[in-house]
C-alpha positions in Angstrom: 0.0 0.0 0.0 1.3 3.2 -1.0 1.8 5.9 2.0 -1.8 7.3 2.6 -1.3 10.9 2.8 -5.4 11.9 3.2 -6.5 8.7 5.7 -5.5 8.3 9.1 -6.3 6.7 12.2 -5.7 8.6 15.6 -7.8 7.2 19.1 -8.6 10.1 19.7 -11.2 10.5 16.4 -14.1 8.2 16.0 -12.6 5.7 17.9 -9.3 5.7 15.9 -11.3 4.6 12.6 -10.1 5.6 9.6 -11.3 9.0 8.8 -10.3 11.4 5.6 -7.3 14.0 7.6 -9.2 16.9 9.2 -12.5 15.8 9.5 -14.6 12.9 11.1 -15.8 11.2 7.9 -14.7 7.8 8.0 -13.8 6.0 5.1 -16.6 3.9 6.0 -19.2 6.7 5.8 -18.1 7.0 2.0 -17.6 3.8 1.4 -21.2 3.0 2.2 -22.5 6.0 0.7 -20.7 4.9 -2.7 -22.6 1.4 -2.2 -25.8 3.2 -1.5 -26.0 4.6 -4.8 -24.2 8.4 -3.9 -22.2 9.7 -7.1 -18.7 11.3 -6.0 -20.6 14.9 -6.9 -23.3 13.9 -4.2 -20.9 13.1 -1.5 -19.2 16.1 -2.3 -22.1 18.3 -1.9 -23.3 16.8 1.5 -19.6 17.1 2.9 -18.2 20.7 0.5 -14.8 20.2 2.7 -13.6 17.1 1.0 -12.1 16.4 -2.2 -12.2 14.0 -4.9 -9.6 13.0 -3.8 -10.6 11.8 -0.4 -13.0 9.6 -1.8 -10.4 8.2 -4.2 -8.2 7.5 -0.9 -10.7 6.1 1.1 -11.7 3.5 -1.4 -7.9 2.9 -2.4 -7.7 2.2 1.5 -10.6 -0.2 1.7 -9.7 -2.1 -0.9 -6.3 -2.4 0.5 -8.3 -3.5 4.3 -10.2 -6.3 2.4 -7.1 -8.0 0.8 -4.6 -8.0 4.2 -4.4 -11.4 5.8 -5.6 -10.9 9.2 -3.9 -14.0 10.7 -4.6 -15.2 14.0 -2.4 -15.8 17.2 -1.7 -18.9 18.2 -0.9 -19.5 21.9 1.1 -22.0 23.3 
């Protein structure tokens, strides 16, 4: 994954989900706004202090999420 320079993840925000830098949208706010039919343009209007770009981020980062290997821990 390339270095994510409009996603981050702080405790302190939302609970230290990933949100677009600056804001408390989440990337799964947009994520499930983009499944529910919202065009980039609509999203943009509802939330005028993102950027295409955010959007374009926050799906880049999802679809990085869905493809890591969460691997359990084995105890001994």
């Amino acid at each position: 994954m390339k270095q994510l320079k409009r996603i981050v993840l702080d405790p302190d925000i939302m609970g230290g989900k990933p949100c677009i830098k600056g804001s408390r949208v989440t990337v799964g706010m947009i994520i499930g706004l983009l499944a529910s039919g919202y065009s980039y343009e609509d999203i943009l209007k509802m939330y005028p202090y993102l950027f295409e770009e955010d959007i374009q981020e926050a799906l880049a980062y999802a679809a990085w999420r869905t493809e890591e290997l969460d691997a359990p821990l084995v105890t001994v």
